[in-house]
C-alpha positions in Angstrom: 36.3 -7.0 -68.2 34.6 -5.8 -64.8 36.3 -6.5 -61.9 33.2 -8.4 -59.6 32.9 -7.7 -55.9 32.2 -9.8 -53.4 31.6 -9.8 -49.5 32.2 -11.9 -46.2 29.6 -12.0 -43.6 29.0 -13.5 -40.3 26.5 -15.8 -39.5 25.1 -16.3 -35.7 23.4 -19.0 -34.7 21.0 -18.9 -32.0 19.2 -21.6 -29.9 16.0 -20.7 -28.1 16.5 -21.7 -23.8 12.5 -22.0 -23.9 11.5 -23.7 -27.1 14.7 -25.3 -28.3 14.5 -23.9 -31.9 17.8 -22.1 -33.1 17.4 -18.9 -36.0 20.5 -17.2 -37.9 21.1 -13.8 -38.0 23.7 -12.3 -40.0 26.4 -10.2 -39.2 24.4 -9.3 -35.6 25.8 -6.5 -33.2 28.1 -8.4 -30.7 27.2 -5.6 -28.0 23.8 -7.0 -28.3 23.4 -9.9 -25.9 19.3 -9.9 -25.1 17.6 -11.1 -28.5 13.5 -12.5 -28.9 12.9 -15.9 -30.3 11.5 -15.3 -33.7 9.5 -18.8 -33.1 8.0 -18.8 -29.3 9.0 -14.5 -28.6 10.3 -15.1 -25.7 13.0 -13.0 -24.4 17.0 -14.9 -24.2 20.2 -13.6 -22.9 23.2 -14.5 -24.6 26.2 -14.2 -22.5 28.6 -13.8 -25.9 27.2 -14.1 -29.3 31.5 -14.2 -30.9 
């Protein structure tokens, strides 16, 4: 028998400060704290995305 692999990943959730819709991004950069709404493109600052 094959041995399977599997993996863990972390999900972010973010929530827009302009049109109040929230997006997922997995396993984002934590240094990263400036991210565009995929929905409405504006620019949000996230003070700590742990």
């Amino acid at each position: 028998m094959e041995t399977a692999n599997h993996n863990v990943e972390q999900l972010h959730h973010f929530s827009c400060a302009v049109c109040g819709k929230w997006w997922t991004i997995g396993d984002a950069p934590v240094e990263k704290t400036d991210w565009h709404c995929p929905w409405c493109g504006e620019m949000n600052n996230y003070e700590s995305v742990n």
